[in-house]
Backbone as numpy.savetxt, mean C-alpha at the origin, in Angstrom:
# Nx Ny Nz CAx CAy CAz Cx Cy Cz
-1.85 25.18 -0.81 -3.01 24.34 -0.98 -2.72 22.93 -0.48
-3.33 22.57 0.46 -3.18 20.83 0.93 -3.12 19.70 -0.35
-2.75 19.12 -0.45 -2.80 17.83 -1.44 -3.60 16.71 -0.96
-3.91 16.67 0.44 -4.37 15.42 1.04 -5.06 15.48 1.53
-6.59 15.11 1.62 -7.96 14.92 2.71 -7.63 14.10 3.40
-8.12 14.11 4.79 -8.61 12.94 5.42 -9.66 12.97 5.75
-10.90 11.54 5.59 -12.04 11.65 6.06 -12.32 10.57 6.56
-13.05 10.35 8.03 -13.26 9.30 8.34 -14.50 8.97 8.10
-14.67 7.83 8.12 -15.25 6.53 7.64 -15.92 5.93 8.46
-16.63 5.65 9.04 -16.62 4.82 10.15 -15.66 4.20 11.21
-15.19 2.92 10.98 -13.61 2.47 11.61 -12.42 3.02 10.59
-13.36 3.63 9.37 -11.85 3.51 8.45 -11.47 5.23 8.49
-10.58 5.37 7.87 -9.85 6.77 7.56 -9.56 6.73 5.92
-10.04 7.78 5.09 -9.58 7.87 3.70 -8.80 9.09 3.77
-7.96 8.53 3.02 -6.77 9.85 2.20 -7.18 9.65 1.21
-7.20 11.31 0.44 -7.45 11.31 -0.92 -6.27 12.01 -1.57
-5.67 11.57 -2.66 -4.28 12.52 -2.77 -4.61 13.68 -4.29
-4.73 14.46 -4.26 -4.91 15.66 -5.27 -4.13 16.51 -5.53
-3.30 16.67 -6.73 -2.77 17.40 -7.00 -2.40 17.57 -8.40
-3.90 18.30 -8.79 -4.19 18.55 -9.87 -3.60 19.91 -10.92
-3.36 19.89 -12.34 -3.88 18.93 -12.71 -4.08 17.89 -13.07
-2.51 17.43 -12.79 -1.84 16.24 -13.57 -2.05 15.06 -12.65
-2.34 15.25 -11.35 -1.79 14.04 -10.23 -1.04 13.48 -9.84
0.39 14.26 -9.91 1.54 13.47 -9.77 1.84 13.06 -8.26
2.96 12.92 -7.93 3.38 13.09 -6.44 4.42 13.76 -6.42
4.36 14.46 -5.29 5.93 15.51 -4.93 6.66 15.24 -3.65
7.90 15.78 -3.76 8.04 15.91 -1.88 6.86 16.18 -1.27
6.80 17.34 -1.35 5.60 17.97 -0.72 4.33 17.05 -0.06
3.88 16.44 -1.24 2.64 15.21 -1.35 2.96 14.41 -0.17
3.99 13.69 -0.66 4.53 12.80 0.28 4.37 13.10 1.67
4.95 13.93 2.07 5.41 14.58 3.03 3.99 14.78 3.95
2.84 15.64 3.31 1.67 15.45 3.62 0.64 14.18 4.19
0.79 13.17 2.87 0.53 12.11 3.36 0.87 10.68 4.26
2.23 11.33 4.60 3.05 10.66 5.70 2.37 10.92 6.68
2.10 12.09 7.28 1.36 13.32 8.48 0.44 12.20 8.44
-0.38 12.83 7.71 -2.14 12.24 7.49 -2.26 10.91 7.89
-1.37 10.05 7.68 -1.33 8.28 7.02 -0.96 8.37 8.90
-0.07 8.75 9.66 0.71 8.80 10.90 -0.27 9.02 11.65
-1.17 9.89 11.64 -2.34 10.49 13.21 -3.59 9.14 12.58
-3.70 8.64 11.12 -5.01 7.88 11.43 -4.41 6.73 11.43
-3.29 6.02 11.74 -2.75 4.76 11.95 -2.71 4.97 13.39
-2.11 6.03 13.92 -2.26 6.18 15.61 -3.08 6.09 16.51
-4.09 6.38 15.92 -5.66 6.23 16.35 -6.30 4.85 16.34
-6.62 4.24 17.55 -6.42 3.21 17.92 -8.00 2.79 17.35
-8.69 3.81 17.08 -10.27 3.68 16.39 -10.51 3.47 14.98
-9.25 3.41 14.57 -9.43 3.44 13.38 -8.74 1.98 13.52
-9.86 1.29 12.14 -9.27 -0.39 11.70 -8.92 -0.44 10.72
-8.87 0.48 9.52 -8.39 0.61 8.36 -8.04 1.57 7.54
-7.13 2.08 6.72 -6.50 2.67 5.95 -7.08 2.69 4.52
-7.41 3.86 4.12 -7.55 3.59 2.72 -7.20 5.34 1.91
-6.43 4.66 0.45 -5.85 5.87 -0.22 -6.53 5.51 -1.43
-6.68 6.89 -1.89 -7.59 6.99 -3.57 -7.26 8.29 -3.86
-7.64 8.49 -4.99 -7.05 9.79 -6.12 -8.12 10.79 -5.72
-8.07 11.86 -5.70 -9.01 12.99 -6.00 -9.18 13.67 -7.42
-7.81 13.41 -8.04 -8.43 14.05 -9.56 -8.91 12.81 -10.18
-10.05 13.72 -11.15 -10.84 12.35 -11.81 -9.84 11.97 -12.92
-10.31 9.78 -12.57 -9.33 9.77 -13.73 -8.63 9.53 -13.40
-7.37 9.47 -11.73 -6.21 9.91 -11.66 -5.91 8.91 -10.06
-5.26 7.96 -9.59 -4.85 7.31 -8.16 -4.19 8.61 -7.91
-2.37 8.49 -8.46 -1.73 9.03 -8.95 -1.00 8.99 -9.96
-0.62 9.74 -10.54 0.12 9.57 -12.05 1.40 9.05 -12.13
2.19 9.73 -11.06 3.36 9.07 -11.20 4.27 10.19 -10.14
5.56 9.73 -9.87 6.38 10.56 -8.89 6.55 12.03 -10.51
6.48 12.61 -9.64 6.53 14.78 -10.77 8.21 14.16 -11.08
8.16 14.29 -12.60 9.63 14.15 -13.20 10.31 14.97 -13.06
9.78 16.74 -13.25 10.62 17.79 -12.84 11.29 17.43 -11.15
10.77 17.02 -10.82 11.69 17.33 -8.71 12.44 15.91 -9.36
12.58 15.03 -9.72 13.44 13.38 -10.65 14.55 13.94 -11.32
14.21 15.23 -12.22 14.87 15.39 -12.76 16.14 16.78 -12.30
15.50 17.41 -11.48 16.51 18.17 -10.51 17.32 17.26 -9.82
17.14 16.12 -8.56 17.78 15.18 -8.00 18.67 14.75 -9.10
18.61 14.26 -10.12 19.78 13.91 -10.77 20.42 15.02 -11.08
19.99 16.04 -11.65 20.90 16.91 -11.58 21.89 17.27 -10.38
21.30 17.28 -9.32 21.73 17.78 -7.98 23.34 16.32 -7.57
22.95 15.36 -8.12 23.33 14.35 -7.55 24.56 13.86 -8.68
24.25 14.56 -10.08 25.78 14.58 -10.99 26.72 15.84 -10.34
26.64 16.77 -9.94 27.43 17.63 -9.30 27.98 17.23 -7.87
27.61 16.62 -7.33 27.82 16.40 -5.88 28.73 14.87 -5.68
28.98 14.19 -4.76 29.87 13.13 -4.38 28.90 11.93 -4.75
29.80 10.64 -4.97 28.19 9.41 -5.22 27.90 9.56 -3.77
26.52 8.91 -3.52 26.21 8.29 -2.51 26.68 7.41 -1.73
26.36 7.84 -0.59 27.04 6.67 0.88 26.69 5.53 0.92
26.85 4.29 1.43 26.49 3.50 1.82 25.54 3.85 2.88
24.17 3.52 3.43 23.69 4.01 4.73 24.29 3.48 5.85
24.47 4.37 6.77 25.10 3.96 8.20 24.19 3.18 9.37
24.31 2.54 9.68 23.49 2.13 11.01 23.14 3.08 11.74
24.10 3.76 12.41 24.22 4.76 13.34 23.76 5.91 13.14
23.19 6.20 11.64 22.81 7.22 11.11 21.53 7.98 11.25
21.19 9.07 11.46 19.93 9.52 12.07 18.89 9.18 10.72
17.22 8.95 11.47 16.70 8.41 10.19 16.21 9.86 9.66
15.79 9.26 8.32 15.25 10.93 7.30 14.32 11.43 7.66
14.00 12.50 7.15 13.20 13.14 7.08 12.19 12.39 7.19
10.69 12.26 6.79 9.67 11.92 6.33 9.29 12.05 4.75
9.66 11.21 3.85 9.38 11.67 2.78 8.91 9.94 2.01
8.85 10.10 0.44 8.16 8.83 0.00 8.23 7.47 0.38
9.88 7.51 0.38 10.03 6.04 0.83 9.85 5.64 2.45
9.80 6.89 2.89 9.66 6.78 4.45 7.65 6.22 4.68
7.26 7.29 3.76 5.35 6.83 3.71 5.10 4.80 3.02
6.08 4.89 2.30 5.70 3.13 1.84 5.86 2.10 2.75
7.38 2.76 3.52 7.61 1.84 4.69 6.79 1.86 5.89
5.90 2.68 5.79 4.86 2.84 6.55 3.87 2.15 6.57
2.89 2.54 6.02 2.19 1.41 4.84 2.06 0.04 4.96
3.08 -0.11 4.72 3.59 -1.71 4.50 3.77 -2.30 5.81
4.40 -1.45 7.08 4.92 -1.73 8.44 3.41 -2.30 9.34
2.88 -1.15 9.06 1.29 -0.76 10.09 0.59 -1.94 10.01
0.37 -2.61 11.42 -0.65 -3.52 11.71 -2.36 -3.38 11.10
-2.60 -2.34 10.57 -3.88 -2.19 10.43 -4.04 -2.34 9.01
-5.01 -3.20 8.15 -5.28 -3.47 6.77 -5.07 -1.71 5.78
-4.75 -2.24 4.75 -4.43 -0.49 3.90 -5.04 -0.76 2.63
-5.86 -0.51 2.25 -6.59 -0.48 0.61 -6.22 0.14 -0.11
-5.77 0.35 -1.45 -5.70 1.41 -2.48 -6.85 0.85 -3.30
-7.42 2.05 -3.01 -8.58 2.20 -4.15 -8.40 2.94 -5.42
-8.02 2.62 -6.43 -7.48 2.41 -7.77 -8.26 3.21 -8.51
-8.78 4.15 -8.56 -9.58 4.87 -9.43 -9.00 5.54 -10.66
-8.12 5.36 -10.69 -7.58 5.97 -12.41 -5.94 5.94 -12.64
-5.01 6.58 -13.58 -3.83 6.27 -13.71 -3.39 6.06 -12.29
-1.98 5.16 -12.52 -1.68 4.47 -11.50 -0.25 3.76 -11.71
0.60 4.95 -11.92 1.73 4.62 -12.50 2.82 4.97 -11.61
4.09 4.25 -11.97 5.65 4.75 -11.31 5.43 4.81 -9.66
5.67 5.78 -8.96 5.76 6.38 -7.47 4.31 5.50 -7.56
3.11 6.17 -7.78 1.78 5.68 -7.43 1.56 4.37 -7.41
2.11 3.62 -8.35 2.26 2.11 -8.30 2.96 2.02 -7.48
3.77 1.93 -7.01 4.43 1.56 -6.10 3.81 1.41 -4.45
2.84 3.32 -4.54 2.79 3.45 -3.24 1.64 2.02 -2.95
0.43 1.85 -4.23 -0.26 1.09 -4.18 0.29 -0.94 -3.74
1.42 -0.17 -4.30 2.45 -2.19 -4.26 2.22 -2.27 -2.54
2.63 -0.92 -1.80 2.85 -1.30 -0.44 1.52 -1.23 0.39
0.70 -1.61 -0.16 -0.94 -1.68 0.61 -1.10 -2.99 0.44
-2.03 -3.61 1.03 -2.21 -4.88 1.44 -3.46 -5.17 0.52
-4.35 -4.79 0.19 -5.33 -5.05 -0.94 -5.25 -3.81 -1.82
-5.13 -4.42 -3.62 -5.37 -3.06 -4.33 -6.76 -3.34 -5.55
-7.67 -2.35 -5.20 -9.10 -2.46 -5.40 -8.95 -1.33 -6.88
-9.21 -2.16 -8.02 -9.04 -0.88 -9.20 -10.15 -0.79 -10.15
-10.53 0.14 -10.90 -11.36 0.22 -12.07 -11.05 -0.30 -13.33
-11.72 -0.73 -13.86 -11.26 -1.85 -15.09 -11.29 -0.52 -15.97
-11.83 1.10 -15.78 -11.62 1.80 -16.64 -10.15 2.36 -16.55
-9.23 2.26 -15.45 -8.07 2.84 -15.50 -7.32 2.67 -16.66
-6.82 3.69 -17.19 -5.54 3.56 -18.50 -4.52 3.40 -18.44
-3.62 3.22 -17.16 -2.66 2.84 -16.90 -1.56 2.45 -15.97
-1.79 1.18 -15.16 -1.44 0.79 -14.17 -0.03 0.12 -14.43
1.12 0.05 -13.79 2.29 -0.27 -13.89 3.77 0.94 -13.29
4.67 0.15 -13.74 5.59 0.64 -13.40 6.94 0.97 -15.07
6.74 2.49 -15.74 7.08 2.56 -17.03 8.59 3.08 -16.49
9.30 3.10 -15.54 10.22 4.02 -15.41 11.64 3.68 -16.31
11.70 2.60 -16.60 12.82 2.37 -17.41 12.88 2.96 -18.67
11.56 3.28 -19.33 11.43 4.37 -20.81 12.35 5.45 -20.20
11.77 5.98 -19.30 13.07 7.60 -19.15 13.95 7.28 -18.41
14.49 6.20 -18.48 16.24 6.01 -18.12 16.67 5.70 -16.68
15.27 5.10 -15.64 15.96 5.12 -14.31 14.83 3.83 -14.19
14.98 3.51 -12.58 14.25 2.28 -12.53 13.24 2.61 -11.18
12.40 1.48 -11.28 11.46 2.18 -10.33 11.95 1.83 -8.58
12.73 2.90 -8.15 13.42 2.88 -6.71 12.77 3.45 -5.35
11.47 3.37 -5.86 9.91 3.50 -4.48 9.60 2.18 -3.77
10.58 1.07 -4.17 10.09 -0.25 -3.69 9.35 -1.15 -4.56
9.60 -1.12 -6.08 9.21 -1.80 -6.80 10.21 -2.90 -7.42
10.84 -2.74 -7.50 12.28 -3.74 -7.59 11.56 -4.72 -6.61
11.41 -4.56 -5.34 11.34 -5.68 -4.14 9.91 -6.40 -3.97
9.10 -5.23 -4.01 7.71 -5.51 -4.09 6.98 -5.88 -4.82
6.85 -5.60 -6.26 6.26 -6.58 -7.62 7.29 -7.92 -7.63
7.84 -8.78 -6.81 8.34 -9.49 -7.46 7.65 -10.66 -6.76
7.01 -9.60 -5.27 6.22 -10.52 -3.96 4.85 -10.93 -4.38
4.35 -10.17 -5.79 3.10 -9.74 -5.86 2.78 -10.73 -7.23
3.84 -11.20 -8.09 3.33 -11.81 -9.34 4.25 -12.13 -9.64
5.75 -12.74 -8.65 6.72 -13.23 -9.06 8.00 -13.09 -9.82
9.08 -13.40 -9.88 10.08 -12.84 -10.26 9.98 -12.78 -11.47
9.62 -13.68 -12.67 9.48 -13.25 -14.32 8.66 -12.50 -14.30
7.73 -12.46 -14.35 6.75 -11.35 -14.66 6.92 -9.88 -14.21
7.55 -10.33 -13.12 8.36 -8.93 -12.32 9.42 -8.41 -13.50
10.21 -9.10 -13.42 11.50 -8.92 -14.42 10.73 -8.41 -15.62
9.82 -8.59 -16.41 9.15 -8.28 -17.55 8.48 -6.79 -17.69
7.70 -6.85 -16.28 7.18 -5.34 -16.50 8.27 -4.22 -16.14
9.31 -4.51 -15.36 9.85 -3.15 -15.17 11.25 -3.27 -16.04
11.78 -4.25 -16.10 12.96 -4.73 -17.57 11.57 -3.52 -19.16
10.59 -3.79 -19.37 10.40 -2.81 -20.44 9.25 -1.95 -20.30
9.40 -2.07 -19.16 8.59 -0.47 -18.73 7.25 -0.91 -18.82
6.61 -1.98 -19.16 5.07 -2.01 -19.04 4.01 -1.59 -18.17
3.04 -1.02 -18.67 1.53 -0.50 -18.20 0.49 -1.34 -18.36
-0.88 -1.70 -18.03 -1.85 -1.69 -17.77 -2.77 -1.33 -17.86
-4.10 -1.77 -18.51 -5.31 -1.44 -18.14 -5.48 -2.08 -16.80
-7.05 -1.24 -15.93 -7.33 -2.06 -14.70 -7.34 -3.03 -15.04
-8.46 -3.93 -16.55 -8.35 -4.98 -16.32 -7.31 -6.04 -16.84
-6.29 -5.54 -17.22 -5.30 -6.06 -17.81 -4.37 -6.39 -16.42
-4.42 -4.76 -15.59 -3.80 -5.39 -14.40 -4.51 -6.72 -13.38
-5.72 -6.75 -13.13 -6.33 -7.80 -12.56 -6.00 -9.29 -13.15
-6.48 -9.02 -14.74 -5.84 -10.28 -15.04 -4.37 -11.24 -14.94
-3.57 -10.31 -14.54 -2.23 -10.75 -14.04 -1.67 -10.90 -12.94
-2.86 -10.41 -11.70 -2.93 -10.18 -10.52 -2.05 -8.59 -9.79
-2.02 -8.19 -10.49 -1.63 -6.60 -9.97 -2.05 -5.70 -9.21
-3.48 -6.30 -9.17 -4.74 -5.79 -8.76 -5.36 -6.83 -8.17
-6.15 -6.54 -7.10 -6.85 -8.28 -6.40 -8.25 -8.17 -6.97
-8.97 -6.93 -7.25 -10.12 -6.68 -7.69 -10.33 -5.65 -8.64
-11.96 -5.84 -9.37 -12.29 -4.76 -10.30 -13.12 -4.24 -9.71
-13.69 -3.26 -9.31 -14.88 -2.67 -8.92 -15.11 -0.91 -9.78
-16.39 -1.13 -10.36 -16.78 0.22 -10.90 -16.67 1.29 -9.94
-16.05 1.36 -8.46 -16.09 2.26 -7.51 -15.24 1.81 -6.70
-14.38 2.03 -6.88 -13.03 1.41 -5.85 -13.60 1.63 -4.38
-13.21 3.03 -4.30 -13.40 3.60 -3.00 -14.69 3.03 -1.92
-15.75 3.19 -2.86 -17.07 2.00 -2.23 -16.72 0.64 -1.95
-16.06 -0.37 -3.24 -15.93 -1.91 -2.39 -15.29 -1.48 -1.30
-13.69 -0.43 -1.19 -12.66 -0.92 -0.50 -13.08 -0.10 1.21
-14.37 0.32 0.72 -15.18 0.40 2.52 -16.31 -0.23 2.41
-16.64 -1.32 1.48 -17.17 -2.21 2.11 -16.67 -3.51 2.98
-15.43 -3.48 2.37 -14.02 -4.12 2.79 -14.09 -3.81 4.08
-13.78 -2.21 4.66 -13.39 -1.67 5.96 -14.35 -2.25 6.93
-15.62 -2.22 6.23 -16.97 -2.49 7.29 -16.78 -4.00 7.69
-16.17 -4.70 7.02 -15.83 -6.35 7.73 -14.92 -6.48 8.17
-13.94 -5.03 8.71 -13.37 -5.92 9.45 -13.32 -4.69 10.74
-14.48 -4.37 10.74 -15.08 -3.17 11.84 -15.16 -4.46 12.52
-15.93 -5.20 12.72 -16.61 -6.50 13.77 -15.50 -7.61 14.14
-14.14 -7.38 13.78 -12.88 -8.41 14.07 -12.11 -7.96 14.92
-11.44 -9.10 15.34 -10.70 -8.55 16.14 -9.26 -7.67 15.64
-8.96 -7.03 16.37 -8.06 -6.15 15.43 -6.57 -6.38 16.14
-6.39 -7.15 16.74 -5.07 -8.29 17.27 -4.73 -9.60 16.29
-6.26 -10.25 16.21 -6.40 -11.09 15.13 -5.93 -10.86 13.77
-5.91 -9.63 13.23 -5.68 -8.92 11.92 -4.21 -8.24 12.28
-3.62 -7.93 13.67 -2.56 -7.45 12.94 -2.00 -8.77 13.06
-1.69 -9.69 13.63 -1.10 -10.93 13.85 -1.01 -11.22 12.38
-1.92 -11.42 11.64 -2.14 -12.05 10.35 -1.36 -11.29 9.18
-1.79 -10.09 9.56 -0.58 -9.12 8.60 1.15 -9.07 8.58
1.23 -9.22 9.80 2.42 -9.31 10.31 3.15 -10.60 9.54
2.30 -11.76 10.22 3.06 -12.91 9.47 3.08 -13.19 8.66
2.06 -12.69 7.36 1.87 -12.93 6.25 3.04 -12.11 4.96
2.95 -11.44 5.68 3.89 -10.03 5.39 5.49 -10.49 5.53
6.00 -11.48 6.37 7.14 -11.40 6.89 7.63 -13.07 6.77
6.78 -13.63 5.76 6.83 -14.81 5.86 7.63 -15.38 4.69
8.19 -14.63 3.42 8.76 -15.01 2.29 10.26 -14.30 2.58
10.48 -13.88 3.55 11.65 -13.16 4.37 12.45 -14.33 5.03
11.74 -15.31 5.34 12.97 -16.14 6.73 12.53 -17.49 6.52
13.18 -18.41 7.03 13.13 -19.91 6.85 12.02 -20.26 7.64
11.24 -21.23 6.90 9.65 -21.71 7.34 9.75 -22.12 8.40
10.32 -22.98 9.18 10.77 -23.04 10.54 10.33 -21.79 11.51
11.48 -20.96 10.92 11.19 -19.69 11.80 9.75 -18.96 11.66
9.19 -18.93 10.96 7.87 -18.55 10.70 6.85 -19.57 11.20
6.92 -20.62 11.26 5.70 -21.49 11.96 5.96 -20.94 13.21
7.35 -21.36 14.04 7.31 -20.95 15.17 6.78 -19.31 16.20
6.75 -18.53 15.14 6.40 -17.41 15.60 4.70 -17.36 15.30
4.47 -18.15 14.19 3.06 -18.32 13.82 2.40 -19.12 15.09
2.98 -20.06 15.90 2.83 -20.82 16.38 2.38 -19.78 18.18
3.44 -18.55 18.39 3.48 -18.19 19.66 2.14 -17.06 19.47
2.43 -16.61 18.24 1.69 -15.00 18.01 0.04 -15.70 18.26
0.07 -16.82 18.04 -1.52 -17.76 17.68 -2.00 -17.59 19.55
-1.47 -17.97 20.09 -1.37 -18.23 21.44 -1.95 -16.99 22.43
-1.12 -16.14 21.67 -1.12 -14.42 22.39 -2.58 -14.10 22.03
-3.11 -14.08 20.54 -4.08 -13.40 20.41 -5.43 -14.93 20.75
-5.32 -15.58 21.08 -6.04 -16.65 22.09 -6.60 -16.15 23.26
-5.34 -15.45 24.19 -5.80 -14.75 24.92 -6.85 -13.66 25.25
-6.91 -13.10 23.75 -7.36 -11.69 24.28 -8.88 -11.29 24.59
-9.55 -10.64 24.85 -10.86 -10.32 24.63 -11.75 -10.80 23.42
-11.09 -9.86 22.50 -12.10 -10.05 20.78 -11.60 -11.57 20.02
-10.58 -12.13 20.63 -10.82 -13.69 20.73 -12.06 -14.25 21.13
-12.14 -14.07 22.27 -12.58 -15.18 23.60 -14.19 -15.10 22.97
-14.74 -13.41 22.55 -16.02 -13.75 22.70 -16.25 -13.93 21.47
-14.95 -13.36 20.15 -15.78 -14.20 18.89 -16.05 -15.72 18.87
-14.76 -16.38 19.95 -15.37 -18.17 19.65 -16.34 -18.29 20.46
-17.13 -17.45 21.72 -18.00 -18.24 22.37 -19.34 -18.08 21.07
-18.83 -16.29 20.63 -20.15 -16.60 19.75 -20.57 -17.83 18.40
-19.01 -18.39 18.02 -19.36 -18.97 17.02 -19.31 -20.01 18.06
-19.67 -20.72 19.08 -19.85 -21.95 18.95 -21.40 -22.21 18.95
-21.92 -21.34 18.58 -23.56 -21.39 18.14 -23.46 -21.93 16.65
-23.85 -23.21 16.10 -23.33 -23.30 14.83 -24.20 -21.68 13.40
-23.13 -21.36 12.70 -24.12 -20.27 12.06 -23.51 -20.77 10.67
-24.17 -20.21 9.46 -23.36 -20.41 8.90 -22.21 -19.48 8.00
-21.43 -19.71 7.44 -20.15 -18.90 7.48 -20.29 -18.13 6.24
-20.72 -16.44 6.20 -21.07 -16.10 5.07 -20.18 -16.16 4.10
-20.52 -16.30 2.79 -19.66 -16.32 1.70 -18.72 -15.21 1.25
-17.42 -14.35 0.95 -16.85 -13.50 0.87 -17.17 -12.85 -0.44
């Protein structure tokens, strides 16, 4: 049985991840939505990304503890782990390979937040660029320290970009969860919407009409900018500005705005 839809959207592409009844994530999942996430990021027609839950109720629940709890098993019998090699061939395709994805891709990525939204699922949501949630969700966060491990999907690195190092330190030091609106109020979440999936393509539809050089430029640097000394970041802010000056969906958005209009409100 597939775990993952894709449906397009207009400019956008939705993944829906299902795997009911619980909603967890698996290899498997992963693995699927790597595929899926890979042909509509490739597609040069598509301007946006967006992931949401298919079970009601449910983003995703959390990485499946049974395949968590085999890996440790698998991994007390066997040698510790390597250091990674440079030279080393890259993995498979699997979770952490889909976040680094995600997170990499020039094109905007929404999680539309429709219900639990925990561990792996938080996480995958940490590595999207807007996360759009329901103030009815029951539980948004990262609890992994209750069962004895920490959250190693990129939450260590990524909640700390998102609401700072104490607060970071706080939710995953004791495992804390979330309501949607508990997460919004702390910024975990950028929005509430009674329909995720609806704002976060009404979202897609504005930035159908942009330039989509303009947007990855912006992602890129925005993204890569708490990484390196401000210096180095103006200056690349400074060349990347230049490049997309050049291009087409530059040239004729400024001839059109030099008609004065006025600038709708967001």
């Amino acid at each position: 049985m597939s775990l993952v839809t894709r449906e397009r959207k207009g400019a956008a592409v939705v993944l829906t991840y299902a795997n009911p009844p619980w909603g967890t994530m698996t290899a498997a999942g992963a693995r699927e939505m790597y595929t899926e996430a890979e042909v509509a990021l490739g597609d040069p027609t598509v301007r946006c990304l967006i992931l949401t839950g298919g079970v009601p109720g449910i983003f995703i629940r959390h990485y499946d503890v049974d395949e968590l709890a085999d890996m440790s098993a698998r991994l007390q019998d066997g040698p510790p782990p390597s250091p990674p090699r440079a030279d080393a061939p890259p993995p498979p395709p699997g979770f952490l390979e889909l976040t680094d994805m995600i997170a990499a891709t020039d094109k905007p990525v929404v999680a539309a937040i429709n219900g639990l939204c925990q561990g792996g699922g938080f996480e995958l949501a940490l590595a999207c660029d807007l996360r759009i949630a329901t103030p009815e969700a029951a539980s948004i966060g990262l609890p992994e320290t209750r069962i004895g491990i920490f959250p190693g999907g990129g939450g260590t690195q990524r909640l700390p970009r998102v609401v700072g190092e104490a607060r970071a330190l706080e939710i995953i030091l004791r495992g804390l969860t979330f309501t949607g609106a508990e997460a919004h109020a702390i910024g975990l979440v950028h929005e509430l919407a009674a329909d995720p999936l609806a704002r976060a393509l009404e979202m897609a539809r504005e930035w159908e009409g942009r330039g989509a050089e303009g947007i990855a430029a912006a992602k890129r640097l925005t993204r890569a900018a708490l990484d390196r000394p401000l210096s180095e970041g103006l200056s690349e802010e400074r060349r990347s500005f230049l490049e997309v000056m050049r291009t087409a969906s530059a040239r004729l958005a400024l001839e059109a705005a030099r008609r004065p209009v006025e600038i709708q409100k967001v």
